[in-house]
N, C-alpha and C positions, 0 to 999 in steps of 0.2 A: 442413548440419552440425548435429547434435545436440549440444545441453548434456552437459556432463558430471555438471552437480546436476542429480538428481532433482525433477522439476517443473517445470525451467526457470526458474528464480528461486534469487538467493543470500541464504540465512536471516541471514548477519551484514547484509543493508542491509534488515532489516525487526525489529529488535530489537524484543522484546516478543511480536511473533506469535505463534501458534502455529500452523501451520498443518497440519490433520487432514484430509488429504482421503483416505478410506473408513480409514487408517491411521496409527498412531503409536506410537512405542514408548515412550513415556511415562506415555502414559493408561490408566488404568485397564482398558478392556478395550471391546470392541464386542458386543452382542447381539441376538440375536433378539428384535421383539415381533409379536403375533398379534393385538392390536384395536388401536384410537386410542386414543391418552393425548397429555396434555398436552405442547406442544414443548419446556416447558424445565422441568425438575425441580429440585429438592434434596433428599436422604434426611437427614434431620436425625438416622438413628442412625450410616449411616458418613459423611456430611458431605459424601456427592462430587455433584457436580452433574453434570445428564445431559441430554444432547440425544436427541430420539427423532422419528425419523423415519417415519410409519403411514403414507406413502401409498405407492402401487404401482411408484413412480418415486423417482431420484435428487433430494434436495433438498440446499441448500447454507444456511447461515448466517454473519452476523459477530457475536460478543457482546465487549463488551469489560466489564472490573470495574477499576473506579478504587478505587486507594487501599487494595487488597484482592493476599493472599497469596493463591495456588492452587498446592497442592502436587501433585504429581505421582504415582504409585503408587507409586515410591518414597521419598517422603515430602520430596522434595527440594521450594524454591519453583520454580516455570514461570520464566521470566525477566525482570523487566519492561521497560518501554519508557516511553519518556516522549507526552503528548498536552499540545495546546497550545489552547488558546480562542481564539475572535475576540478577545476584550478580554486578552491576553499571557497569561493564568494557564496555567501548566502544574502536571501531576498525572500522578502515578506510574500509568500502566495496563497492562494487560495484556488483549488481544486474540486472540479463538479465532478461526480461520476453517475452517468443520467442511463437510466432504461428505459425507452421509450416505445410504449404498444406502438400497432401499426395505426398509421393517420392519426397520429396528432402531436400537438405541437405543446412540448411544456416550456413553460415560461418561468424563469430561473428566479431572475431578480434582476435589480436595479443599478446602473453604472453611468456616469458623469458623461462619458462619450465613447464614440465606437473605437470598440476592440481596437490596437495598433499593436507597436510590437512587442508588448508585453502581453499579449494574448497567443495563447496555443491551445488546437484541437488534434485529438485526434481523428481519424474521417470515420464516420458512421459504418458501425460494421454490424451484418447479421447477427444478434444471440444465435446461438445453435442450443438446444437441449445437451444434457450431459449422456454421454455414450452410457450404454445396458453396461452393469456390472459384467465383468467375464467369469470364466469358471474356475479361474486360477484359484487359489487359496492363498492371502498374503497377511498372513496372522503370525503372531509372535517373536513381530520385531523388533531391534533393540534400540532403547531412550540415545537421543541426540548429544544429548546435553549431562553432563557429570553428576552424579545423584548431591555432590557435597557444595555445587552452587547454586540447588534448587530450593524448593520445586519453582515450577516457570506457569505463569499465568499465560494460556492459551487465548490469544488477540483475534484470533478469526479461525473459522473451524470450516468445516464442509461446503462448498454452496454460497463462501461468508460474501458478501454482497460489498465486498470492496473490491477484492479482487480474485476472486476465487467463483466467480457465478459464470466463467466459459468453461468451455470441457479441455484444455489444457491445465487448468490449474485448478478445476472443482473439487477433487479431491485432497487437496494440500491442506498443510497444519501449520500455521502460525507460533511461534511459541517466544514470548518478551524476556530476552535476557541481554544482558550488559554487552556493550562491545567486547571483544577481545575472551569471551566464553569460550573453551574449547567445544569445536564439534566433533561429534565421534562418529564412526560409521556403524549402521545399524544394520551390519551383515555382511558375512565373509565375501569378497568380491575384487574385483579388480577396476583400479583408478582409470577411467576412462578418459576424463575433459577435465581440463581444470583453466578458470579463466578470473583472469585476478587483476583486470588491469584501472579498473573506475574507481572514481574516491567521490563521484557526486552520492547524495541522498536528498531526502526531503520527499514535498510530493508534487515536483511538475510532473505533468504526465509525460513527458519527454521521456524520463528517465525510466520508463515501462521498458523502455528498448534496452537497457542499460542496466545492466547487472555482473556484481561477481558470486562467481559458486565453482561448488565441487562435484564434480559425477563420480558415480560409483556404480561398476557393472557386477550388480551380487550373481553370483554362483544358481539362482534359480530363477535366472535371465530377464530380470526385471531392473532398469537405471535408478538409480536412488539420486536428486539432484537437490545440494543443501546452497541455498541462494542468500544471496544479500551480507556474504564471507568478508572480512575484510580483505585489504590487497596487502600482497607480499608473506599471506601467515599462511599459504600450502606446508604441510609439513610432510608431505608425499608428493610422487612425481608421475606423470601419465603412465600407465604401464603397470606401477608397483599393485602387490599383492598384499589385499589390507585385510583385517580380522575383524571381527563385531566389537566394537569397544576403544576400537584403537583412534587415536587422536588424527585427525583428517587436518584441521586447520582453525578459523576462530572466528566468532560469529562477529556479526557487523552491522553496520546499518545504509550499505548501498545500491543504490538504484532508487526504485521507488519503495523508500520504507519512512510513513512519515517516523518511525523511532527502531530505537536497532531491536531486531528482531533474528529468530532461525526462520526459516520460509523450508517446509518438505515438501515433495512431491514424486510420487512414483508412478514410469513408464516402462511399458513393454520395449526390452531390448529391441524388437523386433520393426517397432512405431514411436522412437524414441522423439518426434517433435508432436502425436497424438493427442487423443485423451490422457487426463490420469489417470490413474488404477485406484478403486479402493483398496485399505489396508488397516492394519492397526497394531497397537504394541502389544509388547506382553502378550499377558492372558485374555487379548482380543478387547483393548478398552482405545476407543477413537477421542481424541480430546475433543470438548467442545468453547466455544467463546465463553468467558466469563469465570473460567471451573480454572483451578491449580493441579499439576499433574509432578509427579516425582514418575520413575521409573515403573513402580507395581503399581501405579493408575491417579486417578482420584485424590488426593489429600486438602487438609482444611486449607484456607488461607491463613497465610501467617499473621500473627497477632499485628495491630499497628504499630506497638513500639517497636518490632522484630523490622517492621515493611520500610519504617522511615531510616533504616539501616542497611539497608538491601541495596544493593548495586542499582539497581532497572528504574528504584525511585527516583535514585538518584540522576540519572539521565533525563528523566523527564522536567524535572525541576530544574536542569541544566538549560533545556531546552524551551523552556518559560523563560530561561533569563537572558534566553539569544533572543527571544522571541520580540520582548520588552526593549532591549538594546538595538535593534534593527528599529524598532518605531520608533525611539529616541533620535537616532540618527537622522529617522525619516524628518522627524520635527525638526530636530534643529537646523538642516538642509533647509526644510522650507523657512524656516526664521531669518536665516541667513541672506535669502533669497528676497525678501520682504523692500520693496523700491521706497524711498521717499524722494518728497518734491527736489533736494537740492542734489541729490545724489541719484541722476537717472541710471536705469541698468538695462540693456536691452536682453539679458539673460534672465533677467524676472519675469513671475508668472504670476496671475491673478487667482 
């Protein structure tokens, strides 16, 4: 079954993104270039910042700008999102995730002045195609997530064009559920890696590098790795001998997740930093962006009066109201900041 969003991924569970892959009706405009220039520009007469891709193949990037408006071609602001540090600070961001054909150069949008240190990229890497399915067979595995705090709306599916479109993580499953969700393991195996040390989240792209999760070496030698865990909630240790169903640890919302989510992904023991493998639950059903999944597949979405009671909604509307309160701050900083004539400040800004 194919999504019904474009990309395979739903944009209201990654607020702040933007995601550009070879297209967007936003930005400025996409064009031809004919030598090598630099990967990340700024025109300081029309102000818009450009990504340029010179080599002969598809290249991808994440850039995020803290603290910084990027208007859009039509002069509207991009949206923003909130990012979170190891040490609790959070700060207003906004995050591009750009696919760029070979030779040319898209041009994003609009910012007051160049990039400084509130700007991050990361450096321009080859897309590769996603690895030929193998021969294996990896059908009728078992649901992540407890059947009695679902079902769970699936955020990015196959392929989903946030972050799921390299062949490390093209086959992973997104699935929105509350912080502190128990995750279950989805097949007899043995705890191989467990890494729990990060409390950042949000969506700088910094924090791609940065993640906690659970490995699990199942018994028909495939790694099962549930990411974006909180820290400190292992409830197994390297080593131990775990069973399909059994409670592994609790879901989260770290690294780069703009909202807490489970993140699956399955590797060949053999190639465990590789492709991913495809796979699916159950009776062989693959979630896709947009669809609600309980354990046997498929179910409706839960009614509105049932949803606005739901844990998951409730994170989001939380997350509006960090959103709102970081802008407040931002304002009143700058109110604060505001010079008059008898009262000079060499710490004000125009």
């Amino acid at each position: 079954m194919a999504s019904e969003w474009p990309g395979n991924y739903l944009p209201s569970a990654c607020r702040g993104c933007i995601v550009v892959h070879r297209s967007h009706p936003s930005i400025y405009g996409i064009f031809p270039v004919k030598e090598a220039e630099d990967n990340f520009q700024w025109d300081p007469s029309s102000k818009v910042f450009t990504v340029v891709n010179a080599k002969p193949y598809p290249s991808f990037t994440y850039m995020t700008f803290l603290e910084t408006n990027v208007l859009d071609r039509h002069g509207r602001c991009f949206e923003a999102g909130i990012t979170r540090s190891d040490a609790g600070n959070e700060k207003m961001a906004i995050t591009f995730v750009v696919v760029a054909d070979p030779m040319t150069a898209v041009r994003l949008g609009a910012i007051e002045g160049p990039p400084t240190s509130g700007f991050f990229a990361i450096e321009m890497e080859r897309l590769q195609a996603p690895a030929a399915a193998p021969s294996q067979d990896l059908k009728g595995l078992g649901f992540p997530l407890p059947e009695e705090a679902g079902p769970y709306l699936c955020t990015q599916g196959v392929g989903g064009h946030l972050t799921h479109f390299f062949p490390e993580s093209y086959h992973a499953i997104d699935l929105r559920c509350a912080n502190h969700t128990p995750v279950l393991s989805m097949g007899d195996g043995i705890v191989k890696e467990i890494a729990e040390s990060h409390k950042c989240g949000g969506i700088h792209a910094a924090n791609l590098a940065k993640w906690n999760s659970v490995s699990v070496l199942l018994f028909s030698g495939v790694i099962v790795d549930y990411l974006h865990t909180m820290p400190g909630t292992a409830r197994v240790k390297v080593g131990d001998t775990v069973r399909r169903g059994q409670v592994l640890c609790e879901s989260g919302d770290i690294g780069f997740a703009p909202e807490p989510h489970l993140h699956v992904e399955i590797h060949s023991a053999a190639d465990p930093d590789g492709a991913s493998l495809p796979w699916s639950f159950g009776e062989g059903f693959v979630p896709v962006a947009g669809c609600w999944y309980s354990s046997t597949g498929e179910v409706p979405a839960p009614s509105e009066k049932s949803s606005k009671a739901r844990p998951g909604a409730m994170v989001l509307s939380k997350s509006r109201r960090r959103l709102q309160r970081l802008e407040r701050q931002k304002r009143s900083e700058r109110r604060s900041c505001q010079c008059t004539p008898d009262l000079p400040s060499a710490g004000c800004q125009e």
